[in-house]
C-alpha positions as CSV (number, residue, x, y, z in Angstrom):
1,X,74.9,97.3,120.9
2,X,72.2,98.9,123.0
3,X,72.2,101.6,121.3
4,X,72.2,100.6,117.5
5,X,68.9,98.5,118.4
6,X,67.5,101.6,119.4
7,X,68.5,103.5,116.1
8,X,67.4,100.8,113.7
9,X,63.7,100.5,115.0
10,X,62.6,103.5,112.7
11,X,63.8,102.3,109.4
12,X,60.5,100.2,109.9
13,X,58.2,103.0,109.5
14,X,58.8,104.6,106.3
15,X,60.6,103.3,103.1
16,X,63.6,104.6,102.3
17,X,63.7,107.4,99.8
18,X,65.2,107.0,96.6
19,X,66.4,109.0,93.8
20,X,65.3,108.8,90.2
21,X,67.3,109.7,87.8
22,X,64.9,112.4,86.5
23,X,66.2,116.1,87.0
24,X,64.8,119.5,86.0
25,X,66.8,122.7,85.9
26,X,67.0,125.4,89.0
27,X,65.6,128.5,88.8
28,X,68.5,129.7,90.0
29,X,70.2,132.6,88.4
30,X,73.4,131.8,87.0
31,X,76.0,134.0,85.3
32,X,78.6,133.7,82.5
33,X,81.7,134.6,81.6
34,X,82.1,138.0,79.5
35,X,82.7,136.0,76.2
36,X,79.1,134.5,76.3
37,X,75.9,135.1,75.6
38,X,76.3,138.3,73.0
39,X,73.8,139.0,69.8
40,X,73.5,141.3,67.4
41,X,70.4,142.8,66.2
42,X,68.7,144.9,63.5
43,X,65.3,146.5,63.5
44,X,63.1,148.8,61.7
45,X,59.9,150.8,62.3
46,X,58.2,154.1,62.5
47,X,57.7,156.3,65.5
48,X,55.0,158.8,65.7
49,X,55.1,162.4,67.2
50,X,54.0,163.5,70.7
51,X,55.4,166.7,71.3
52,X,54.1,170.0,72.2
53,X,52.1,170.7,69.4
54,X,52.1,167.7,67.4
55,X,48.6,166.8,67.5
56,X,48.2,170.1,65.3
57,X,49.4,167.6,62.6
58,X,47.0,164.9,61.2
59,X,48.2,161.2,62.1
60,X,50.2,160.5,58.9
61,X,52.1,163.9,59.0
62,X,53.4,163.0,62.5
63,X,54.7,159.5,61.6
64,X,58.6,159.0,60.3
65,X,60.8,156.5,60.0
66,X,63.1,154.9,62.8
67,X,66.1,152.0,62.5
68,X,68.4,150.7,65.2
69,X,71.9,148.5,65.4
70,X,72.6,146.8,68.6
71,X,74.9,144.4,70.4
72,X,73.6,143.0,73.8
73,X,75.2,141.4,76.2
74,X,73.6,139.1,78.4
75,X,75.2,138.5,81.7
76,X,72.5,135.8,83.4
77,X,69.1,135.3,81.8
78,X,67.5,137.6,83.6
79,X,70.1,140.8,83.2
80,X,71.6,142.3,80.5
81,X,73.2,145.1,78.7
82,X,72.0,146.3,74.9
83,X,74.4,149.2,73.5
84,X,73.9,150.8,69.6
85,X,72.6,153.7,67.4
86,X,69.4,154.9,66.4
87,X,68.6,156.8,63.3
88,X,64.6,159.0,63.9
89,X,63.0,160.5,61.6
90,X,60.9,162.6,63.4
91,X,57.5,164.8,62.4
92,X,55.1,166.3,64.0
93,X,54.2,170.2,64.5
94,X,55.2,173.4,65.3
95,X,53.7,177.1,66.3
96,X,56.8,178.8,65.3
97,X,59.3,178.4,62.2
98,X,62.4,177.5,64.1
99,X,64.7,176.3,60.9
100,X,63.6,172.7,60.5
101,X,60.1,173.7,59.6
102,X,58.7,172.4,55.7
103,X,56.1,174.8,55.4
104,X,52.7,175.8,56.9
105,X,49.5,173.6,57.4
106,X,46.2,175.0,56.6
107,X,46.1,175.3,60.3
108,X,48.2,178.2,61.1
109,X,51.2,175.4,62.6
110,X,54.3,174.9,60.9
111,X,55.4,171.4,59.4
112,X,58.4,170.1,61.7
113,X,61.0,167.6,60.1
114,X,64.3,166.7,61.3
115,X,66.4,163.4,61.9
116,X,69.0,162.0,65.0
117,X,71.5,159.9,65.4
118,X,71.4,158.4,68.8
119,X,73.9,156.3,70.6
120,X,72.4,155.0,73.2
121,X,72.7,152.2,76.0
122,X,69.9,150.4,77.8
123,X,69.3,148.0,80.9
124,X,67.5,145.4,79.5
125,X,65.6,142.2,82.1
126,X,63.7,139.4,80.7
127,X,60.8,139.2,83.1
128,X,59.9,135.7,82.3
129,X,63.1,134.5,83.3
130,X,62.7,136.5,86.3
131,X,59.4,135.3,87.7
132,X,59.2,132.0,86.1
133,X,63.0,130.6,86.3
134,X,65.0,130.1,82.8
135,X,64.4,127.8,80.1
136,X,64.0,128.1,76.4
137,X,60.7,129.6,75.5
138,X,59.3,130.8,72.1
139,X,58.2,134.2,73.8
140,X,60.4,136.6,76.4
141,X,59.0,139.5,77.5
142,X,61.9,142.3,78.1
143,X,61.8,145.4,79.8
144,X,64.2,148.4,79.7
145,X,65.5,151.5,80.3
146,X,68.0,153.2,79.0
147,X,69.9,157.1,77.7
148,X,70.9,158.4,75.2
149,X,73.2,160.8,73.0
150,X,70.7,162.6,70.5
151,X,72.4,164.3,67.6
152,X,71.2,166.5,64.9
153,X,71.5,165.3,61.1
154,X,69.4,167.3,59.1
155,X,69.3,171.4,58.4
156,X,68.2,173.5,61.4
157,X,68.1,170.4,64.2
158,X,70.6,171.2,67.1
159,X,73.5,169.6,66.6
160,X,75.5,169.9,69.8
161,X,75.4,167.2,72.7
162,X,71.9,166.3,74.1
163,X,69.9,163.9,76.2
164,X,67.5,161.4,75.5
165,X,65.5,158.7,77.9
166,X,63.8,156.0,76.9
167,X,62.3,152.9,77.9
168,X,60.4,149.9,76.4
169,X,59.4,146.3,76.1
170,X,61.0,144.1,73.3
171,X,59.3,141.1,72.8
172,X,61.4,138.6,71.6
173,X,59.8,135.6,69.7
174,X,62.4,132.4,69.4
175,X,63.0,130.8,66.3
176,X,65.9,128.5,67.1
177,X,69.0,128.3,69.1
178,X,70.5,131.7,67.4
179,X,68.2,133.4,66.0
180,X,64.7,135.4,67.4
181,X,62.1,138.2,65.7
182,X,61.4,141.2,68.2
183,X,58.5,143.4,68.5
184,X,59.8,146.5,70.3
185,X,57.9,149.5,71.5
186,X,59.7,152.0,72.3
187,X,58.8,155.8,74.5
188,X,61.4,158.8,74.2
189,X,61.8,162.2,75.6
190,X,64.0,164.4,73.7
191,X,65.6,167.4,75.6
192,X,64.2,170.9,74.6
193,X,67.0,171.9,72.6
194,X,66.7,169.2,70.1
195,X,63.3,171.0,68.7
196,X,63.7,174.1,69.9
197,X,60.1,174.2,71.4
198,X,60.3,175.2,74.5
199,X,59.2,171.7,75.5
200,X,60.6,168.2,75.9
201,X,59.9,166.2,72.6
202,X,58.4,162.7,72.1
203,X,57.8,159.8,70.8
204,X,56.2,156.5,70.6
205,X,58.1,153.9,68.3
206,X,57.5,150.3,67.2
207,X,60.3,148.4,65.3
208,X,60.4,144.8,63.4
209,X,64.0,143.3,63.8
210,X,66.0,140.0,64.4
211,X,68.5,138.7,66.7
212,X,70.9,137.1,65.9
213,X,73.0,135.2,69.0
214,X,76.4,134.3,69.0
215,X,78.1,131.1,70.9
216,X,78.0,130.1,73.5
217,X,74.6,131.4,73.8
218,X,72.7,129.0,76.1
219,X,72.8,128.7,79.9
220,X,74.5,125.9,82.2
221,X,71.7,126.3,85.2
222,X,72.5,123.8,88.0
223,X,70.5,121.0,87.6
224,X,68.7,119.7,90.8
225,X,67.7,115.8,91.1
226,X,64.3,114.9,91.8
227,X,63.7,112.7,95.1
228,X,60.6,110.0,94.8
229,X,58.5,110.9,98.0
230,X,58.5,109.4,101.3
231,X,55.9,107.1,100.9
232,X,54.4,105.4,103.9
233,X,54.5,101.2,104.9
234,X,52.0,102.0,108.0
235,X,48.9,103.2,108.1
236,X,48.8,106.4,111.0
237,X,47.5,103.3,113.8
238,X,50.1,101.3,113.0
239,X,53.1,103.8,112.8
240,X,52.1,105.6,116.2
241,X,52.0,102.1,117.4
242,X,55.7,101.7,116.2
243,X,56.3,104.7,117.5
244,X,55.1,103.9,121.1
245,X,56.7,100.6,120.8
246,X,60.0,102.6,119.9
247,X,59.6,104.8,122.6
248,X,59.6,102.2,125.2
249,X,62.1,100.3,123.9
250,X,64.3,103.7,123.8
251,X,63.1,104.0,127.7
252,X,63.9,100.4,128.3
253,X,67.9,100.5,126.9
254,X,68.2,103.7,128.8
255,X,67.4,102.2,131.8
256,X,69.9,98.8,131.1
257,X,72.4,101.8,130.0
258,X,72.1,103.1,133.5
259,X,72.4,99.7,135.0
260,X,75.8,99.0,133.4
261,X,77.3,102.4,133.9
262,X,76.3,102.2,137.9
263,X,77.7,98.1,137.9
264,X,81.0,99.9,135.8
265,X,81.2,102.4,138.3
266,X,80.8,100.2,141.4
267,X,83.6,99.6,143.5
268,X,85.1,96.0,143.1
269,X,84.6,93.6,146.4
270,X,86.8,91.9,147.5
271,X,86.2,88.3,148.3
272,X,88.2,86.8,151.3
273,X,87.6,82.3,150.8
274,X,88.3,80.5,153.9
275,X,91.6,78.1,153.2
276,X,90.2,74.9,152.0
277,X,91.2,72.6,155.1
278,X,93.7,70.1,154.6
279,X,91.4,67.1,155.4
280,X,87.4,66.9,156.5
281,X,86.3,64.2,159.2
282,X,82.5,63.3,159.4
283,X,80.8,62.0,162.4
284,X,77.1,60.1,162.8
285,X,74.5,61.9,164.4
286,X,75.2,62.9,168.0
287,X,78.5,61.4,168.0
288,X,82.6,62.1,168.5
289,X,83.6,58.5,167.5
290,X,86.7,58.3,165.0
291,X,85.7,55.4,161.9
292,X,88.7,53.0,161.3
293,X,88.5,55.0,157.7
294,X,89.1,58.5,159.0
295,X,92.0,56.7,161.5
296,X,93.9,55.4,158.3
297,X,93.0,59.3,156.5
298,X,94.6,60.6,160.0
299,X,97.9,58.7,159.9
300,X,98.6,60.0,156.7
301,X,97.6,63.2,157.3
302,X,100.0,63.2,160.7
303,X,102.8,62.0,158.3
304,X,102.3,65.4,156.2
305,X,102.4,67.9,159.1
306,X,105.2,66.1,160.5
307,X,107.1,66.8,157.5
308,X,106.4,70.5,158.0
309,X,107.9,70.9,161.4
310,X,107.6,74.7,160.6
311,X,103.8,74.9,160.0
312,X,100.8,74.6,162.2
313,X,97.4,73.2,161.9
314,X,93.4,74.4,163.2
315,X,91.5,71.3,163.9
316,X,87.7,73.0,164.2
317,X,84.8,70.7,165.3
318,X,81.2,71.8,164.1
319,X,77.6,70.5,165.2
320,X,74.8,71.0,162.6
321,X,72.2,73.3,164.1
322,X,69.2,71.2,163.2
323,X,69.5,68.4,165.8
324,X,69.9,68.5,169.6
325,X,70.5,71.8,171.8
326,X,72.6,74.7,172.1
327,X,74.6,73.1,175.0
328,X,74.6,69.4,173.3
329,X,76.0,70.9,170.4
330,X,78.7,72.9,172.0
331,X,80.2,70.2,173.8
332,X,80.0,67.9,171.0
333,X,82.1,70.2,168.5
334,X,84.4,70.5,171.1
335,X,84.6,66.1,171.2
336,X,84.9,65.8,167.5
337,X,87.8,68.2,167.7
338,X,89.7,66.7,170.6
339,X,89.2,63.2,168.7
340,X,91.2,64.5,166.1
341,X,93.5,66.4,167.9
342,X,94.5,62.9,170.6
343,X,94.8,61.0,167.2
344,X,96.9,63.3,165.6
345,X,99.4,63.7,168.5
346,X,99.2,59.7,169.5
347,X,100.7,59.6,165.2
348,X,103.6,61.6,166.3
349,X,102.2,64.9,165.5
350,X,103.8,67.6,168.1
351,X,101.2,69.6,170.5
352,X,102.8,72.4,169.2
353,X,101.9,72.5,165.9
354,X,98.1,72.1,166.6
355,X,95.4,74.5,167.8
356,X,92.2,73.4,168.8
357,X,88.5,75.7,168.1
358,X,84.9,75.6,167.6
359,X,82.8,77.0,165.0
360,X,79.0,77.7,164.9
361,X,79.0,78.6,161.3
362,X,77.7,76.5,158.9
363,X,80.4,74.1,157.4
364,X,78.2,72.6,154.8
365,X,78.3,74.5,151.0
366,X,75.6,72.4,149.5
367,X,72.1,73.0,151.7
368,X,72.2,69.7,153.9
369,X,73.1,70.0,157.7
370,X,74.1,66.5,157.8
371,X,77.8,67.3,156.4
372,X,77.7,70.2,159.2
373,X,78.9,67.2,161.9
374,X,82.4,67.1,161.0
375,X,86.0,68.5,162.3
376,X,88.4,70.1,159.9
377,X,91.7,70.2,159.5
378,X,93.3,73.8,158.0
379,X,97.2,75.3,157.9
380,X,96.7,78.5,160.1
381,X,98.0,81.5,158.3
C-alpha cells in the first residue's frame, strides 16, 4: 500500500499521452521478394563523340543515334538492378583510315562511323529515396554505374569481346502507378580496340524513354503511429512543487517502510500476567478490620479450597503508598493478610493449604491508590 501511494503521485503532473490514429510511413528501407517491383523500359536518343580526335569533326558530324531495352529490378526503393542492350551509332573523327572511315574532311581527318551492340548491366540508386525516405513522388533522381559488352555491327568495327563503363543519371518523371518518362544522360568509355585509335573512345548520350512497371510494384514501408505530445497540467512552479511534495512523501513511506520491517523483525515479548486471584478483600483507610460482607465472600471462598484438598492458596496483604509510613504500612499488609488467613482457617480451611506474604507493588490497575488497601487471595502455581 505504501508503496503504490508513492507511484501514483506523478500521474498528477503530466497528462497522459495518447495516440491518434494518424500514421505516416518510416523511412525505413524495406525489401521485397524477387517477384516484385520489375519494369520494363524503352528509350531513344543520340550520343555525341568525345574521342581522341573527335572535335576535328564539326558538332553535327559527331552526333549518331543511340536506343536501349531494359528490365530493372528493384530490390528496396533505394537499390536496384537494370540489365539490357544498347544499340550506338557512333561518329566522330579520325587521323588515320582504320576500315570504318566514310571519307576525308576538308581538314586532313578521316570521317569515323561505326555501330555496337552492348549488353550491359548497371547498379542503379534512387537518391531521393535515399536521403529523403520513400514515398511516391512525380520526380526520382537515379544514379548509376554499370559495364558493358561492346560488340561490333558495322564493316571495319572490332568485333571480338570488349569493355565498356558507363555511368549516369536517369531521371524518372511519374505518371501513375505503372508507368514513368525518363530523361537519361548517359557517359561511356569504349576500350581502344573498338576504334582502333590508340585511345579510349567516348561518349556523352541523352535518351527519351518510358517505364513501364509491373505488379506488385509499390512498397509495404512499416508504418509508425504518431503520439500527441506530452503536454503539461502545471506550470514549471507548480510541477517542482509536486515534485518536492513527492519527494518527501517518497522520504516519508521509506521511513514507515523501515519502521515495519524493524517492528517485523523484532523479537516477540513475551508477556508473563500475574494469576488473577481467586477473591480481592478491601480495607478502610489505616485499617485490618474484616466487613460482615467480605466474612460472608470468605465462607464461600473457604468452601471452594476445601473442596481442593490438593491445591494451595497466597493470601498477599498490600498498603497503598500514598498514606502513612514505610513501617505503618508494612505492618498493616501483614494485618490485612493474617485477617484473612485466621478467617479462612476458623471456616475449616487447613493451615496447610495457605501461605501468607506481603507485597509492595502496586495492586491497583486503574490509577487510584485507594484499591491498593486490600489482601488477595491466588492458587499458588
Amino acid at each position: 500500500m505504501l508503496v503504490s501511494m508513492g507511484m501514483a503521485m506523478p500521474a498528477t503532473l503530466v497528462a497522459a499521452p495518447e495516440e491518434e490514429a494518424k500514421t505516416e510511413s518510416s523511412q525505413q528501407i524495406v525489401l521485397n521478394s524477387f517477384k516484385d517491383n520489375w519494369a520494363i523500359s524503352l528509350e531513344g536518343g543520340a550520343d555525341f563523340g568525345l574521342g581522341r580526335f573527335d572535335s576535328h569533326a564539326s558538332f553535327g558530324q559527331r552526333i549518331a543515334p543511340v536506343f536501349g531495352l531494359n528490365a530493372e529490378k528493384w530490390f528496396s526503393p533505394v537499390i536496384g538492378l537494370r540489365l539490357g542492350a544498347d544499340y550506338y551509332g557512333v561518329k566522330g573523327a579520325t587521323l588515320w583510315g582504320n576500315g570504318i572511315e566514310t571519307g576525308r574532311f576538308d581538314n586532313g581527318y578521316f570521317k569515323q562511323s561505326y555501330a555496337l551492340i552492348t549488353p550491359a548491366l548497371d547498379v542503379m540508386g534512387d537518391l531521393a529515396s535515399l536521403f529523403c525516405g520513400y514515398r511516391e513522388r512525380v520526380y526520382s533522381p537515379v544514379l548509376y554505374i554499370g559495364m558493358g559488352i561492346p560488340i561490333g555491327v558495322s564493316d571495319g568495327a572490332a568485333k571480338g569481346v570488349n569493355m565498356d563503363m558507363r555511368g549516369g543519371l536517369l531521371n524518372r518523371f511519374r505518371l501513375n502507378d505503372a508507368w514513368a518518362i525518363n530523361l537519361d544522360l548517359r557517359f561511356d568509355v569504349w576500350e581502344a580496340s573498338i576504334a582502333g585509335e590508340g585511345n579510349h573512345g567516348k561518349t556523352f548520350a541523352a535518351l527519351v524513354g518510358v517505364t513501364y512497371k509491373f505488379k506488385n510494384r509499390g512498397w509495404d514501408a512499416p508504418v509508425v503511429p504518431v503520439v500527441a505530445p506530452v503536454v503539461g497540467k502545471y506550470s514549471d512552479a507548480e510541477g517542482d512543487a509536486l515534485v518536492a511534495q513527492l519527494r518527501d512523501a517518497n522520504r516519508k513511506i521509506a521511513n514507515l517502510e523501515q519502521q515495519l520491517a524493524e517492528c517485523q523483525n523484532r523479537p516477540v515479548e513475551k508477556v508473563t500476567e500475574e494469576a488473577a486471584p481467586v477473591v480481592t478483600v478491601y480495607y478502610n483507610i489505616n485499617s485490618s478490620a474484616l466487613q460482615p460482607k467480605d466474612k460472608v465472600v470468605l465462607k464461600a471462598v473457604a468452601k471452594a479450597i476445601k473442596a481442593n484438598e490438593g491445591k494451595k492458596y497466597i493470601i498477599t496483604g498490600y498498603a497503598d503508598s500514598e498514606t502513612g509510613s514505610a513501617a505503618f504500612n508494612a505492618k498493616l499488609r501483614k494485618a490485612r493478610a493474617e485477617q484473612v488467613y485466621d478467617a479462612l482457617v476458623s471456616y475449616g480451611v487447613s493451615p496447610d493449604q495457605l501461605e501468607q506474604k506481603t507485597s509492595e507493588a502496586k495492586l491497583d490497575r486503574f490509577g487510584s491508590y485507594v484499591l491498593d488497601r486490600a489482601a488477595t487471595i491466588t492458587p499458588a502455581e
